[in-house]
C-alpha positions in Angstrom: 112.5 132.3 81.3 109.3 133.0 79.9 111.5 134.6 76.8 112.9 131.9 76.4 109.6 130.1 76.1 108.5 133.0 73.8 111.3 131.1 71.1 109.1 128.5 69.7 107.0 130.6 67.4 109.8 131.9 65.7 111.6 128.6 65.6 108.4 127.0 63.8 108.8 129.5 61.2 112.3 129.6 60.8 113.2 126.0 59.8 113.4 124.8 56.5 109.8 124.0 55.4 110.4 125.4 52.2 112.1 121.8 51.7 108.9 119.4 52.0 107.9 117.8 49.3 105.0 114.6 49.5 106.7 112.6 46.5 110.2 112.3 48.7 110.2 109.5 51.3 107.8 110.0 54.5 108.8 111.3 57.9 111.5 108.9 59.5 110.0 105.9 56.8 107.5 105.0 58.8 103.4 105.6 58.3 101.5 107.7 60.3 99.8 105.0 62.3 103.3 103.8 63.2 104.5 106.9 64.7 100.8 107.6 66.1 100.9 104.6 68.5 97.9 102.7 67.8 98.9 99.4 69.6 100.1 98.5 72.9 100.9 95.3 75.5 102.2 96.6 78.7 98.5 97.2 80.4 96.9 93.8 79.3 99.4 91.8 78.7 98.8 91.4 75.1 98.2 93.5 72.1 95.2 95.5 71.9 93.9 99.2 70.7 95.6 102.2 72.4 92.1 103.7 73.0 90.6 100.5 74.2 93.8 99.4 77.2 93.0 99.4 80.6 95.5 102.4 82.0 96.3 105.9 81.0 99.3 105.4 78.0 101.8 107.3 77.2 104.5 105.7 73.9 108.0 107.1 73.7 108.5 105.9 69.6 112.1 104.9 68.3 112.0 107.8 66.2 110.9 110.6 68.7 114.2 109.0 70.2 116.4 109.6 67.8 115.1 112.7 66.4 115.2 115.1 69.4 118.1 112.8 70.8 119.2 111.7 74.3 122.4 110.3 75.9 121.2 108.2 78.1 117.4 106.9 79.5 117.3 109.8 82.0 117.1 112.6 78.9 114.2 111.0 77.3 111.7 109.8 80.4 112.3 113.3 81.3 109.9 114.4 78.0 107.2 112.0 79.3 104.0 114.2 80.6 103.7 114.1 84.1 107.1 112.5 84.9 109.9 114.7 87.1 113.4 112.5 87.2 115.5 113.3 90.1 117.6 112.1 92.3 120.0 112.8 95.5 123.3 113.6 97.0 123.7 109.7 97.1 121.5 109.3 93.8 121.7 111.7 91.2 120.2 109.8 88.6 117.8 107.3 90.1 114.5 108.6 90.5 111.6 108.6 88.3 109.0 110.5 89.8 105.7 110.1 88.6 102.6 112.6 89.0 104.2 114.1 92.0 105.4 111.0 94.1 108.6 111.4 95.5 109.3 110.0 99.1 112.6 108.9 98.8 115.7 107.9 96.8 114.7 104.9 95.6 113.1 104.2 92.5 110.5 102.0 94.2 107.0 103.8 93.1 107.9 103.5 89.5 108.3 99.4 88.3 110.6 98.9 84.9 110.2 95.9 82.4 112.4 95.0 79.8 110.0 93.6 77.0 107.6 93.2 79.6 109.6 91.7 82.0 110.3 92.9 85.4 113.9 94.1 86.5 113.7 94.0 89.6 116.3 94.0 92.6 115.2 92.9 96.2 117.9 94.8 98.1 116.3 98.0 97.8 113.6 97.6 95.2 115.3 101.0 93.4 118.9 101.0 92.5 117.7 101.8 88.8 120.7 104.3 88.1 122.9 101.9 86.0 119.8 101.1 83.7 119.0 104.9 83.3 122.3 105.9 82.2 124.2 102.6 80.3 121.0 100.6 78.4 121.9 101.2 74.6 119.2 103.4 73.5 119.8 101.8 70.1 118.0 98.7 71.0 114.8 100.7 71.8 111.6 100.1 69.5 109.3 102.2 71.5 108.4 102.6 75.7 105.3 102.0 77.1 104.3 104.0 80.2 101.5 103.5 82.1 100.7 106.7 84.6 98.8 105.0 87.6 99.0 102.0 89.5 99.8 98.5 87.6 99.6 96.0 90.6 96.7 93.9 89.2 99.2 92.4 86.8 102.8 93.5 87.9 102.9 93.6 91.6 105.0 95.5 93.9 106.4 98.7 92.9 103.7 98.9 89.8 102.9 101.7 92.3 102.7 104.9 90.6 103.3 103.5 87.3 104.9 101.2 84.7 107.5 101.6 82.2 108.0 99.0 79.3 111.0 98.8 77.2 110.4 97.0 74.7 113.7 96.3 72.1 113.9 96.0 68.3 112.9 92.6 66.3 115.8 93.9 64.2 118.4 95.9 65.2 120.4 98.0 62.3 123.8 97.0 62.1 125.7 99.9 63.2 128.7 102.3 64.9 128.3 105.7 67.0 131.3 107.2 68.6 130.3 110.6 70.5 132.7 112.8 71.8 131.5 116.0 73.6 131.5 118.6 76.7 133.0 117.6 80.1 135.5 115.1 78.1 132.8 112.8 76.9 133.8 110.1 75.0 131.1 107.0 73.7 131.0 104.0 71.8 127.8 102.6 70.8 127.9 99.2 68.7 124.4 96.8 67.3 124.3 94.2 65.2 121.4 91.7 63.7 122.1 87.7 63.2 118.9 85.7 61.5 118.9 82.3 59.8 116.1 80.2 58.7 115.1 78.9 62.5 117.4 82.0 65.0 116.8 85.7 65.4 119.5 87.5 67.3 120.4 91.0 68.5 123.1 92.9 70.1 124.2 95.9 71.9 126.9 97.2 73.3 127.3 100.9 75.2 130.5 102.6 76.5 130.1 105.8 77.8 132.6 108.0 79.8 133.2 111.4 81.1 135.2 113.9 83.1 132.2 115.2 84.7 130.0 118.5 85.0 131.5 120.3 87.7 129.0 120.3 90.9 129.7 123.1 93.1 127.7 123.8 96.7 127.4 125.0 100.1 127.2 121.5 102.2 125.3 120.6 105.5 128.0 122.8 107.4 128.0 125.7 104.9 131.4 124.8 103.9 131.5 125.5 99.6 133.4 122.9 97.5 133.3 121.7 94.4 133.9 117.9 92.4 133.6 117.0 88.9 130.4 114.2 88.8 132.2 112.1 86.5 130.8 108.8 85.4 131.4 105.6 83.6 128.7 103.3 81.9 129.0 99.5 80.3 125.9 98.4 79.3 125.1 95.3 77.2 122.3 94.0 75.9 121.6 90.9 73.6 118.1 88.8 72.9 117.3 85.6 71.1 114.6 83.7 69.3 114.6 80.0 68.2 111.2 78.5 67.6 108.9 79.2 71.2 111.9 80.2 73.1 113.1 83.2 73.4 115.9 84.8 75.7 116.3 88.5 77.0 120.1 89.9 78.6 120.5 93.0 80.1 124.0 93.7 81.8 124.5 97.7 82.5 127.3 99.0 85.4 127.9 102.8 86.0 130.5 104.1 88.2 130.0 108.2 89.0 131.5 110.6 91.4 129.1 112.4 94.0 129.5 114.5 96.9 129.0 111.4 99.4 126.1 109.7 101.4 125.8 112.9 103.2 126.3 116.4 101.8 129.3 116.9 103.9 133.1 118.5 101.8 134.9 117.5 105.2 134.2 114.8 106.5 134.2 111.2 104.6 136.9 110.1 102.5 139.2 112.3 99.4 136.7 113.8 96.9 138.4 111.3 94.4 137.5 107.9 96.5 133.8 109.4 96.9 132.5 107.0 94.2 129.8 104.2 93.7 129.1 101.7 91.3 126.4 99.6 90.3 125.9 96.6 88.5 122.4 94.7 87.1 122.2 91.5 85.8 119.1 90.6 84.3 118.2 87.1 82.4 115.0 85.9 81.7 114.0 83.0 79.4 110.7 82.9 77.7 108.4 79.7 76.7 105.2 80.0 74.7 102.8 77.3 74.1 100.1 77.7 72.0 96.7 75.0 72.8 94.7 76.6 70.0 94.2 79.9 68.0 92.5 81.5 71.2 94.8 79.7 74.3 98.1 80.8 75.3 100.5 79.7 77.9 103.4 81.4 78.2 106.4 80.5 81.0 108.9 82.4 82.2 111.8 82.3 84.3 114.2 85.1 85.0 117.4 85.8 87.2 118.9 89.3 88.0 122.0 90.2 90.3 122.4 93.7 91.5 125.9 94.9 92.9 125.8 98.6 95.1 129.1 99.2 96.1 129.6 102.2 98.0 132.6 103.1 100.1 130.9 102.6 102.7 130.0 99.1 101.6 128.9 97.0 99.4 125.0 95.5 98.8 124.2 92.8 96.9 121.2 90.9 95.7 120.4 87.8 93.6 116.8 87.3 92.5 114.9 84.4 90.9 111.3 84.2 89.3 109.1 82.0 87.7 106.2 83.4 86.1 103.3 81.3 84.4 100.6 83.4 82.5 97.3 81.8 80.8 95.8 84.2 78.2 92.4 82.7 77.0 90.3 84.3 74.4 87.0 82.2 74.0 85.0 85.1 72.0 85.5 88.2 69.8 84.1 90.0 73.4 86.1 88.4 76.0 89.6 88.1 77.0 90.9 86.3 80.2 94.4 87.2 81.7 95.3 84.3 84.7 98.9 83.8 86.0 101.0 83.3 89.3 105.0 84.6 89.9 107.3 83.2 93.1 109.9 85.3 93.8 112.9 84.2 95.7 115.2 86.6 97.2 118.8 86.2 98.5 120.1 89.5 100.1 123.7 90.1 101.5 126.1 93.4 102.4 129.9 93.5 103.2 131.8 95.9 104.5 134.2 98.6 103.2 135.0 101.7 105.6 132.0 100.9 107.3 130.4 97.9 108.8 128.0 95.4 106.4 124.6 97.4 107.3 122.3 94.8 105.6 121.7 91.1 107.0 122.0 88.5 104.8 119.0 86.9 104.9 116.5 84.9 102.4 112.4 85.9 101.6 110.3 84.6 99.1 107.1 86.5 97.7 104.0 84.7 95.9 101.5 86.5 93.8 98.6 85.4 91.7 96.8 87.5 89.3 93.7 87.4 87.0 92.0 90.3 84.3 89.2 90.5 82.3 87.9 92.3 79.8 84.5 92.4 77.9 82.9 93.9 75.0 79.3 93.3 75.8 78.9 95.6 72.3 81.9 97.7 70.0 81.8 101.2 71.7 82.5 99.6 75.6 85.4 97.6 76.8 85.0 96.5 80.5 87.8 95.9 83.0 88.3 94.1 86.4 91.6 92.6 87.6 92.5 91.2 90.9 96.0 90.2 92.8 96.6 88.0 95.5 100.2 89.4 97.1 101.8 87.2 100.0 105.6 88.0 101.5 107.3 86.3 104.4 106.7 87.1 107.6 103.3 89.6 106.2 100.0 89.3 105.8 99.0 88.8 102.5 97.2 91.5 100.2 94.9 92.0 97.5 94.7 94.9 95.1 92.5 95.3 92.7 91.9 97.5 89.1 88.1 98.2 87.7 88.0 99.8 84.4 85.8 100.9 81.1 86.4 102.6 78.0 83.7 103.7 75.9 83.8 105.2 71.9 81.8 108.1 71.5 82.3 108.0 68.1 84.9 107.0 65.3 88.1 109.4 66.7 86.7 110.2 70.2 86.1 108.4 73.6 86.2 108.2 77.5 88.3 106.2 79.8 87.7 105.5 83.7 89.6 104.2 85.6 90.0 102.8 89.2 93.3 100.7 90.7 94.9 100.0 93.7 98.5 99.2 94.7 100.9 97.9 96.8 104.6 98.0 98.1 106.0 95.9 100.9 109.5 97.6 102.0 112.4 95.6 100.9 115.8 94.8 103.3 117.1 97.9 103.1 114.4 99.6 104.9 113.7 97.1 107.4 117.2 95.8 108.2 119.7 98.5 107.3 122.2 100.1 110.1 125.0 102.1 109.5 126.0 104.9 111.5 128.1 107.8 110.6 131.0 109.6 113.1 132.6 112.4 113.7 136.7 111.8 114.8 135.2 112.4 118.2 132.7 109.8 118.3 129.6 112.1 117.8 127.3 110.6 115.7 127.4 112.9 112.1 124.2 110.5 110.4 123.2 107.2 109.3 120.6 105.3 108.3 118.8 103.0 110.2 116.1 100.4 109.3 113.1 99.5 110.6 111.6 95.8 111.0 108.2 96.5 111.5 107.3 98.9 108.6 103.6 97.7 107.1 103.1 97.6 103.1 102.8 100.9 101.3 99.5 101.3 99.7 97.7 103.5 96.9 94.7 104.3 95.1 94.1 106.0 91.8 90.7 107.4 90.0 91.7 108.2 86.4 89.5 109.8 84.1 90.0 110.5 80.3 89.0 112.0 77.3 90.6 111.4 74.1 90.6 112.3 70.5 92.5 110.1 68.0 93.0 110.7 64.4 95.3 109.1 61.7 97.1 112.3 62.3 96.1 113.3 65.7 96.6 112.0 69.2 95.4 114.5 71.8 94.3 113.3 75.8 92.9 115.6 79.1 93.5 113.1 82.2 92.2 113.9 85.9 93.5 111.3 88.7 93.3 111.2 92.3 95.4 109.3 93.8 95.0 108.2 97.7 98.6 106.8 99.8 98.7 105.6 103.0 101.2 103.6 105.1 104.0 105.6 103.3 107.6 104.6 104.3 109.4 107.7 104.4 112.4 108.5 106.2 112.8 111.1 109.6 115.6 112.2 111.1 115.3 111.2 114.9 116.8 112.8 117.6 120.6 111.2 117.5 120.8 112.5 114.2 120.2 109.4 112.4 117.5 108.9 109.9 115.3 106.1 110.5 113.1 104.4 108.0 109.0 105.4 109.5 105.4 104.4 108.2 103.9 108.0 108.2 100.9 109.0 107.5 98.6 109.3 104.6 99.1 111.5 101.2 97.0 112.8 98.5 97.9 113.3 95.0 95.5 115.3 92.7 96.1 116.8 89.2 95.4 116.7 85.4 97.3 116.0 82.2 97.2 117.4 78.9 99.1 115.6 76.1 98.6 115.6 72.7 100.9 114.6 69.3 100.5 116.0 65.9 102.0 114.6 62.4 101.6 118.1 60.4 102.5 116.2 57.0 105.1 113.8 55.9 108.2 115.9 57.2 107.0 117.5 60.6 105.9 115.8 63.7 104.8 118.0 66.9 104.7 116.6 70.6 103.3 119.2 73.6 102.2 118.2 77.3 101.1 120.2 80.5 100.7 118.3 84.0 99.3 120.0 87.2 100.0 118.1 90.2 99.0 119.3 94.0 99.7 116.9 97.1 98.6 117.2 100.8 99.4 115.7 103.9 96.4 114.0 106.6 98.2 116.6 108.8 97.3 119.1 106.5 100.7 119.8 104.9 100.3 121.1 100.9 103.2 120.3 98.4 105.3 118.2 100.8 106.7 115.6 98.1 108.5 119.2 96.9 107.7 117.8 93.2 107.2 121.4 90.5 103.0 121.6 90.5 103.7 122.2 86.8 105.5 120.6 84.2 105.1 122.3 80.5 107.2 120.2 77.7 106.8 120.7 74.0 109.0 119.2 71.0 109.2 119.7 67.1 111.0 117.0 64.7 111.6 118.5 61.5 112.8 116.0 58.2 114.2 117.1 54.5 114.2 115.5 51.5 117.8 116.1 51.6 118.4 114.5 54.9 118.8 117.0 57.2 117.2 116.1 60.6 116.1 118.9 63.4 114.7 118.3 66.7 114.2 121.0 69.3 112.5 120.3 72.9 111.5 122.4 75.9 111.5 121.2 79.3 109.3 123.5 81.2 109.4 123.4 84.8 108.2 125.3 87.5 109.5 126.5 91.1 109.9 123.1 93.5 108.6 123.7 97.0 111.0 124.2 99.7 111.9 121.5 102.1 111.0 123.9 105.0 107.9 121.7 104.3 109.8 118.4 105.9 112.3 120.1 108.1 111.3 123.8 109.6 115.3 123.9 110.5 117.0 123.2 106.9 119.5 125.9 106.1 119.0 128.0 102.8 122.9 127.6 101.8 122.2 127.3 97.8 119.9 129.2 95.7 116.1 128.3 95.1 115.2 125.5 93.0 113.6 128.3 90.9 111.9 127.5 87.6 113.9 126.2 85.2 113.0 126.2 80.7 115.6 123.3 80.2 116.5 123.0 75.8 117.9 120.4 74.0 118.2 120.0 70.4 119.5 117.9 67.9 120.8 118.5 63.7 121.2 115.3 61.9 122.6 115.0 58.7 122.5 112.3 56.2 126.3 112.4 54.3 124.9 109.7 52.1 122.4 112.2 50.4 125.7 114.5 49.4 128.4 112.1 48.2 128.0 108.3 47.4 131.6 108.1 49.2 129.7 108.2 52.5 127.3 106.4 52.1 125.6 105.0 55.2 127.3 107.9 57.2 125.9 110.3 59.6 126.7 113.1 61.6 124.8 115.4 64.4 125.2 117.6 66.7 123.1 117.2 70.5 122.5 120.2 72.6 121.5 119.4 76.4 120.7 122.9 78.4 121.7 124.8 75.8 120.7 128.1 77.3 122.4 126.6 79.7 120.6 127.1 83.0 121.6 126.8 86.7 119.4 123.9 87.7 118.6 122.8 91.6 116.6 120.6 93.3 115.1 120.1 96.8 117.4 118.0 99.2 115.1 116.0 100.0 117.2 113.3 101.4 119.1 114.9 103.7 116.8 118.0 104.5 119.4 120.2 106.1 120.1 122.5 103.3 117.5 123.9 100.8 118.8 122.4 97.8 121.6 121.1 95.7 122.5 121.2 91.6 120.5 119.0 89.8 122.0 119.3 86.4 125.1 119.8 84.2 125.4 123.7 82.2 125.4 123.8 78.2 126.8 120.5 76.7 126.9 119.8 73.0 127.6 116.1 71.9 128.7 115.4 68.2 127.8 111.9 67.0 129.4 110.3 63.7 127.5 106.7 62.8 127.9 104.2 60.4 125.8 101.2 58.9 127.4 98.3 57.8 
């Protein structure tokens, strides 16, 4: 591994610098400051200075994007500092864990907005895998990502952090078809619409595959073996005509997995183990204006989410109104005031099981206010406050207290201190479903529980930072406190109940920094040091790597060639012996891991005039193709299972109309 690692140096000097030249067009056509984030809207709720928001930032740019390339969300969150995605037998690709914080399958820590909108689903609060692998990464401008909690504004599940993504104004007109390892085959499609009074944009993604073959000892140390095959649809379309605008998102993904237990025997035909989900999510946006420093915006959004499992099938239709006030009566102050109701409708039916899930109604209020003040240029000041309320709970306030202060022209402080909360959705309070053996022995399940209290967290960040026209470059300490955690245990029937237990602390540091070495070369590095412990004493039990080492180069010719080479470095996970004393070791380790992808673009247009518009590339994911496992930290009988496909190259032939 660590030879691996050893491979940058020599691939910094081996590419083509020879070819810069400062009179040919800039890296990716856009100016330093663009690529070097210096704006963003997801912590305030409007525009303001990187260095001056109230969180701890991270932005994922367009072009970063494209030039080390991805295939699907999952591929770039995964080059975010401090972020670990994961997932389980059930969910391969669901989880985004976040500074270490992994207590379960669903992506409930971690809350995702589309253009700063919440998509959010009420059956389980995390059923995220659809988004993660169809969204059309076409339509992507940039991601925001807040690391810490983002309650204050956002509510439940800003718990461990925030991700924005936030689409293109105008999207390029344009065709990808991929075709690549394990029978891939992809269609991406965008186009642009604008008249005098309507702005427009669409996406479409199709993405299919045979399947990287996934190959383990299960729960009874049987071996066997299944292709994870999957299928993604994922549309996306937006619209702007005068105050209103309008956001859709519509993604589905259907994938093979071993089943809802790691069991080759039992269950039904390898073929039929499948599940599929569906999100809908619709939100239309008012703004009203009173004057140049009062703004009222409305909002009102509806998202379906279908989880069909052959098992059975979950279902949940959402609807929320949002009105925000943002009043700016100085130069100094800035006042952020709104309120969201959220009404729930949750349901289940059967397939070879019983409907485990209720159908039953909620409806959650929230009411929020932040402000900020410059009482002179080099401080910004931050308190926010939220005012949570759910049926049949108490209701709960969480809080966020903030300043930023410029030392000098390029270099300044951050601290930070915010709270959070989660209340457990119906899944974890009124699931059932229990699992058999043809004798009637109860094999597993998954059982809810009714009275589980809210989850809650707080997080101390502090920060020091350097920016430069050229230069971005961040050291972040947080500690983070949980408590009330819903977690799951597997009781003495053999059926895993949902459980309030205990108390956890998270404590680490980030290092992040990006470079623009002239108009052709752009350089991204990060290193994150994570250690958690139990009240009981337990060190490392979310299993999370302590240490996650990433590093990317994007290289640019005159002549359009395109080169984009990232490391994924990742450290030994701890064993679930942590959770369960009795798990088997049936697999090997979930040893460290240096997981490579790179990307060669070429521009056909710069070589003949007869393809003009045209390009090709080539995408490497694992290309030193490594055996990659993770923790089972679902099921917690076995040690681990595979995590990730071997070597897979991906070409891609576009077109611009």
């Amino acid at each position: 591994m660590a030879q691996r690692s050893l491979l940058w140096p020599l691939l910094c000097v081996a590419l083509p610098s020879a070819w810069a030249d400062s009179d040919e067009r800039a890296l990716f056509d856009l100016s330093l400051d663009e690529l070097l984030a210096t704006t963003v809207e997801t912590a305030s709720k409007y525009k303001e200075s990187f260095t001056e928001s109230s969180a701890i930032n991270t932005v994922i740019s367009r072009e970063e994007i494209k030039g080390f390339g991805a295939n699907n969300l999952v591929e770039v969150l995964e080059r975010v500092v401090s972020v670990h995605m994961t997932g389980s037998n059930f969910f391969p690709q669901n989880v985004m864990s976040m500074r270490g914080d992994l207590l379960g399958h669903y992506d409930n820590h971690v809350l995702m907005l589309l253009n700063g909108r919440p998509i959010r689903e009420s059956y389980a609060g995390g059923v995220n895998f659809s988004v993660y692998t169809a969204l059309p990464l076409s339509v992507i401008e940039r991601i925001e990502i807040i690391r810490g909690p983002g309650s204050a504004l956002y509510g439940t599940n800003a718990y461990s952090g925030v991700v924005n993504i936030i689409t293109s104004k105008q999207q390029q007109s344009q065709m990808t078809a991929t075709f690549g390892s394990f029978d891939t085959k992809a269609l991406e499609l965008s186009s642009h619409i604008e008249s005098e009074e309507l702005k427009a944009n669409i996406a479409l993604k199709l993405f299919d595959e045979q399947g990287w073959n996934f190959a383990a000892f299960d729960n009874n140390h049987v071996f066997g073996q299944t292709d994870y095959g999957e299928t993604n649809v994922g549309l996306f379309a937006d619209a702007t005509y005068g105050n209103i605008s309008t956001n859709l998102l519509y993604t589905s993904s259907k994938q093979l997995f071993i089943g809802a237990s790691a069991d080759w025997v039992a269950g039904p035909a390898l073929d039929d183990r499948t599940m599929e989900s569906e999100r809908l999510f619709i939100d239309i946006s008012h703004e009203f204006s009173f004057d140049a420093d009062w703004l009222m915006q409305s909002h009102l959004s509806y998202s379906t989410m279908d989880f069909d499992h052959y098992n059975y099938l979950g279902k949940s239709k959402d609807t929320a109104l949002e009105l925000t006030t943002l009043y700016r009566p100085s130069e100094q102050l800035n006042w952020v005031i709104g309120a969201t109701l959220w009404y729930q409708d949750v349901s289940s039916e059967a397939r070879l099981a019983k409907a485990p899930v209720p159908d039953f109604t909620a409806t959650w209020y929230t009411t929020y206010t932040q402000v900020d003040y410059k009482p002179f240029a080099a401080l910004k000041l931050i308190a926010g406050l939220q005012w949570n309320k759910a049926d049949q709970l108490d209701a709960k306030v969480v809080s966020r207290l903030g300043a930023t202060y410029q030392l000098t022209q390029n270099i300044g402080v951050k601290l930070m201190r915010a709270q959070a909360y989660r209340a457990a959705f119906g899944v974890e309070t009124g699931f059932s479903l229990i699992l058999t053996n043809p004798d009637g022995s109860i094999r597993g399940g998954l059982r809810g529980n009714p009275n589980l209290a809210p989850e809650e967290i707080t997080t101390t960040d502090a920060q020091v930072f350097y920016h430069s026209q050229q230069v971005q470059l961040a050291a972040t300490f947080f500690h983070s406190k949980l408590s009330q955690l819903v977690t799951r245990e597997r009781a003495a029937d053999n059926v895993i109940d949902f459980v309030n237990k205990g108390k956890l602390t998270l404590d680490g540091w980030e290092l992040e920094g990006k470079y623009n070495l002239n108009e052709h070369w752009h350089l991204m590095a990060s290193y994150s040091y994570q250690f958690n412990e139990t009240d009981t004493h337990i060190e490392n039990f979310t299993t999370v790597p302590n240490h996650l080492f990433k590093m990317g180069a994007i290289y640019q010719s005159m002549h359009g060639v395109s080169v984009g080479v990232f490391q994924n470095y990742v450290t030994e996970a701890t064993d679930i012996a942590v959770q369960n004393p009795a798990r088997q070791a049936y697999n090997p380790a979930a040893s460290q891991y240096a997981l490579w992808s790179a990307k060669v673009s070429l521009d056909l247009g710069q070589f003949s005039p007869s393809f003009a518009n045209t390009q090709i590339s080539l995408y490497g994911y694992n290309i030193t193709d490594e055996d990659i496992y993770h923790p089972d930290f679902i099921g917690k009988r076995i040690n681990t299972l595979p995590a990730r496909q071997g070597r897979s190259w991906y070409l891609n032939v576009s077109y611009k109309f």
